[in-house]
MARRO-616577 format. One line per 2 residues: for each residue x negated, y, z of C-alpha. Coordinates in steps of 0.25 Angstrom, whole numbers, plus 5000, padded with zeros to 4 digits. Last residue first. Example, Ala and Ser with C-alpha at 12.3 -4.5 7.8 and 13.67 -1.06 7.14 Angstrom:
<nodes>
4945 4996 5029  4951 4982 5031
</nodes>
This chain:
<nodes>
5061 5185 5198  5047 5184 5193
5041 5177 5181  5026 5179 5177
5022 5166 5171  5022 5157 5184
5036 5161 5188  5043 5156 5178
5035 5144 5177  5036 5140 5190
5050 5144 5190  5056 5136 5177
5047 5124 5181  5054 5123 5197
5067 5125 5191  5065 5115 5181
5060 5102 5192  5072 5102 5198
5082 5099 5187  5069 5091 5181
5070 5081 5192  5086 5080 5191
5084 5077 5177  5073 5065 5179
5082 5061 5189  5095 5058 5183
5090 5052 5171  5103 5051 5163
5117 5053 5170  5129 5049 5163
5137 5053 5153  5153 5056 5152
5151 5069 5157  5159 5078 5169
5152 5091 5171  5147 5093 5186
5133 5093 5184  5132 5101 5171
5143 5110 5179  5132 5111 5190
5121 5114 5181  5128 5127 5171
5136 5132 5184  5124 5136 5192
5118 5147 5182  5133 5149 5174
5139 5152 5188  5128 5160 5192
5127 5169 5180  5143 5171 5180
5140 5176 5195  5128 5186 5189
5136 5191 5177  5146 5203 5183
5141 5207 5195  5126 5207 5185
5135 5213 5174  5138 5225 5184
5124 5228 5186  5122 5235 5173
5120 5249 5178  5111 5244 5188
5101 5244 5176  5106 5246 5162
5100 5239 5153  5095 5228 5160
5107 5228 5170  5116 5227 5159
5107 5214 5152  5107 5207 5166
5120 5200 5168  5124 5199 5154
5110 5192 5151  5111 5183 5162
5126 5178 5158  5122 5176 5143
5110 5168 5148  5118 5159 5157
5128 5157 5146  5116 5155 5136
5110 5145 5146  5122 5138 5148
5125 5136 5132  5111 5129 5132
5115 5120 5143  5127 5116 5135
5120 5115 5122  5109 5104 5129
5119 5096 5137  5127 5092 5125
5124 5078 5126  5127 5077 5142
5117 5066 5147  5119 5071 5161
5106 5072 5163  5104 5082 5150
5117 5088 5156  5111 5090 5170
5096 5092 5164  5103 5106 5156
5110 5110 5166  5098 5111 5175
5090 5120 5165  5102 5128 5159
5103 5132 5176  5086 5132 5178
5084 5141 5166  5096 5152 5171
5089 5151 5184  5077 5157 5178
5086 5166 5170  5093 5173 5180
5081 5178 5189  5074 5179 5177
5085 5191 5172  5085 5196 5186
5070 5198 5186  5070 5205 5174
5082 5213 5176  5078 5218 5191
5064 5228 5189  5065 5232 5176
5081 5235 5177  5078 5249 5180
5071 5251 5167  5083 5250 5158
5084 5239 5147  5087 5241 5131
5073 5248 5129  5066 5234 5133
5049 5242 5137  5053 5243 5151
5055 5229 5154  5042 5224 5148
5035 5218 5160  5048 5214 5166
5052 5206 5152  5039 5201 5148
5037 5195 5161  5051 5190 5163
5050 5183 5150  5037 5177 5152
5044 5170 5165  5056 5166 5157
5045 5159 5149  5039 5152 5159
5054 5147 5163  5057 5142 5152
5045 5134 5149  5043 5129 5164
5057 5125 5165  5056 5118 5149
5044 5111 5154  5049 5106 5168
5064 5102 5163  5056 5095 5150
5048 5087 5159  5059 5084 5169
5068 5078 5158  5057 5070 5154
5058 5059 5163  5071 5054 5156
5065 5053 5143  5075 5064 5135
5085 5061 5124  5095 5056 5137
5105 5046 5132  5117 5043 5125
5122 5058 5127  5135 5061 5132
5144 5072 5130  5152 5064 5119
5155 5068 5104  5144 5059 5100
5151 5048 5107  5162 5051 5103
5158 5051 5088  5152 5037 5091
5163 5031 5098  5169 5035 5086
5163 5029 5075  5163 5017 5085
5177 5016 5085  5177 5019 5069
5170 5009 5066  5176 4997 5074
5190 5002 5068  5184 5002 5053
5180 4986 5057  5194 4982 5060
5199 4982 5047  5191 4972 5043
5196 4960 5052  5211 4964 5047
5207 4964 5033  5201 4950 5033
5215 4945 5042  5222 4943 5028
5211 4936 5022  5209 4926 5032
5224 4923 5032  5225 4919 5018
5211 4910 5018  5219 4904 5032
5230 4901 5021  5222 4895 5009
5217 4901 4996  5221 4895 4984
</nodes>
C-alpha cells in the first residue's frame, strides 16, 4: 500500500509539469517579438568598414551618373520624345538633382544602418524611388516640351526638397528602441560619400 507522502507526491507531479508549456510559449513569443521588432541584434558589417563601402559605393555611383550625363548631353538630339531647346538645361538639371538624390538615400541609409534599424534597407530603398519619382515629374515636361513644361518644376521642386532633406533628418529624429552602433565609423563615411560621389562625378565627364 502506498503511503500518504507517496499520495501527495503524486498529486503535486501534474502541477510541477504543467508549468513547463508556459515557460515555452513565453519565450516562443519573446522570440516572435523580437523578430517583429525594429531592432537588429547587431551590426552585419565590421565597424571600420562602413567607410569603405560609403567610399566604393559613392565612387561607383557617382561615376556612373557621370557616364550618364555624357551619353545623355552628347546624344540629346538623337531621343525622338525630347525637344531640342531643352539640350542645354535638362541634362544638367537632371544631375543637378540626382547627385544630391545619391547623397540624401546615401545618409539615410548610415543613420538607420547606425541606428540598428532592421528594416533600414527597404526604407531607404523606397526613399530613393520617391525621390526619383519626384525628379522625373519635375523634368520629363520640360524634356518634352521645353518652357512649355515649366509648370511641373513650380509644382515638383519644393516636394523634391522636402523628400531630399527630409529622408536624413527624420531617420535622425525617429523614435527606435535600438541603440546606436559604431557612431564614428558611420559619422566618417557620412562625410567621406559626398566627397567620392563628386570626384568621381566629375572625373569621368560630369558637369552640372
Amino acid at each position: 500500500m502506498p503511503s500518504r507522502k507517496d499520495v501527495e507526491k503524486s498529486a503535486r507531479h501534474p502541477v510541477c509539469e504543467c508549468r513547463a508549456p508556459r515557460l515555452t510559449r513565453s519565450r516562443a513569443a519573446l522570440r516572435v517579438d523580437t523578430a517583429m521588432s525594429d531592432v537588429t541584434p547587431k551590426n552585419a558589417f565590421l565597424p571600420w568598414s562602413t567607410p569603405v563601402v560609403a567610399v566604393v559605393g559613392g565612387s561607383l555611383a557617382g561615376a556612373g551618373s557621370g557616364l550618364s550625363f555624357v551619353a545623355l548631353h552628347s546624344n540629346w538630339k538623337r531621343l525622338a520624345w525630347v525637344t531640342p531647346d531643352a539640350e542645354s538645361t535638362v541634362p544638367f538639371w537632371t544631375f543637378e538633382g540626382l547627385i544630391p538624390m545619391l547623397i540624401s538615400v546615401g545618409w539615410t541609409g548610415l543613420i538607420l544602418h547606425g541606428r540598428g534599424h532592421r528594416r533600414g534597407l527597404s526604407l531607404t530603398v523606397g526613399l530613393a524611388a520617391i525621390e526619383l519619382a519626384v525628379l522625373a515629374f519635375v523634368l520629363l515636361p520640360v524634356a518634352r516640351d521645353g518652357n512649355g513644361g515649366v509648370w511641373a518644376m513650380t509644382i515638383g521642386l519644393p516636394p523634391l526638397a522636402l523628400v531630399l532633406f527630409g529622408g536624413p533628418i527624420a531617420s535622425i529624429v525617429w523614435p527606435m528602441r535600438s541603440k546606436l552602433v559604431n557612431v564614428w565609423p558611420h559619422v566618417l563615411a557620412g562625410l567621406l560619400l559626398p566627397v567620392a560621389v563628386y570626384v568621381s562625378y566629375t572625373s569621368v565627364g560630369g558637369r552640372f
